[in-house]
N, C-alpha and C positions, 0 to 999 in steps of 0.2 A: 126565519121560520121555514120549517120545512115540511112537506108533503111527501107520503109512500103509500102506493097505490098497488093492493096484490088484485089478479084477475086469474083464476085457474078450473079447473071443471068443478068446481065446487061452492064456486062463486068470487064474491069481491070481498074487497078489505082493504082501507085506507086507514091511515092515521096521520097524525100533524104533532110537532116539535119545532122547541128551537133548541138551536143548534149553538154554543158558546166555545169557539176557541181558547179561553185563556189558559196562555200559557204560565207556569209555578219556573221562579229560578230562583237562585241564590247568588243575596248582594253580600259581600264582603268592606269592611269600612274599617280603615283608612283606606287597607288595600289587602290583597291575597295576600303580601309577603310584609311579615312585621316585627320586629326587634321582639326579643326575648325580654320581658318584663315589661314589654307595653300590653297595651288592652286591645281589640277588635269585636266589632258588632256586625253579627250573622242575620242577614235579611231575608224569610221566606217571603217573597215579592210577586204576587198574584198581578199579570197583564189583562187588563181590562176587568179586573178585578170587583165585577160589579154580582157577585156571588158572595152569599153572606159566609164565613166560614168558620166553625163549630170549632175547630183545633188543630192547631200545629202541632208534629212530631219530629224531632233533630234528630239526625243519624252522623257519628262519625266512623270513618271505614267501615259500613253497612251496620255497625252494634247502633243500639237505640240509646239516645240520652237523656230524653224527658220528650214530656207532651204541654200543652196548655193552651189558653187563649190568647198568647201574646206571640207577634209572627218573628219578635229578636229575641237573638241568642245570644250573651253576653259575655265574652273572654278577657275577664283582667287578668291582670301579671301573667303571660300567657309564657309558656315552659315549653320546651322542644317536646313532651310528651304531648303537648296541644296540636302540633302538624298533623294534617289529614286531608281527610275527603269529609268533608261533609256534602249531606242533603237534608233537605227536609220535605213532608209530605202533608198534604192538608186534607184535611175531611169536610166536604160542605155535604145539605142535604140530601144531594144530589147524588157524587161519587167521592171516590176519592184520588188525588192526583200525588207526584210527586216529580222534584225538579231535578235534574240532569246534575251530577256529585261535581261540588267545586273544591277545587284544592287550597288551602291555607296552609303557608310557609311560613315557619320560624326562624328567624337569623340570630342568630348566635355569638356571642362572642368567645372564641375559641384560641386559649393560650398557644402561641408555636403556629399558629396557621397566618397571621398579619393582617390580621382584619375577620369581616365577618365570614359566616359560612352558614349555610340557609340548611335548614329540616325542611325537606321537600315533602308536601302532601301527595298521599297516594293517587 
């Protein structure tokens, strides 16, 4: 909780809040980097999360890909066109926040190269 206190020739003025750090990220599951026809599930993940929150919206390479009440994002049979940057952003009463863009890599399997070869998110 927090106190601010104005005093100037025109008098006084205080107010009180509190003050919530949490921080918004993005969990990625199994892992950031994932074979080409597997699946992965995108975590908008609220720290200290005791803020009620109205909706999630997914961004890949800053375009918007939906909103809703549920904080995963879910990647089956996941395509080199799937590599990126994601974030997401959440709206609670209060404001709205968004988490720092995580990269998700597709590995491939690529005739002539001997093995795999990763679609790097931006």
């Amino acid at each position: 909780r927090y106190r601010c206190v104005a005093t100037n020739a025109h008098g006084n003025a205080s107010a009180t809040g509190n003050f919530t750090g949490a921080a918004v990220r993005v969990r990625i599951l199994p892992a950031p980097e994932v074979r080409e026809g597997g699946s992965a599930t995108l975590t908008c993940a609220v720290a200290g999360g005791a803020e009620e929150v109205l909706s999630y919206s997914w961004y890949r390479n800053g375009v918007w890909l939906r909103s809703g009440p549920s904080p995963a994002l879910a990647l089956p049979r996941l395509s080199a066109s799937d590599a990126g940057s994601y974030h997401c952003s959440i709206r609670t009463p209060a404001r709205n926040r968004s988490a720092a863009p995580a990269p998700l890599s597709v590995l491939c399997e690529c005739p002539g190269w001997g093995g795999l070869r990763g679609v790097q998110g931006r």
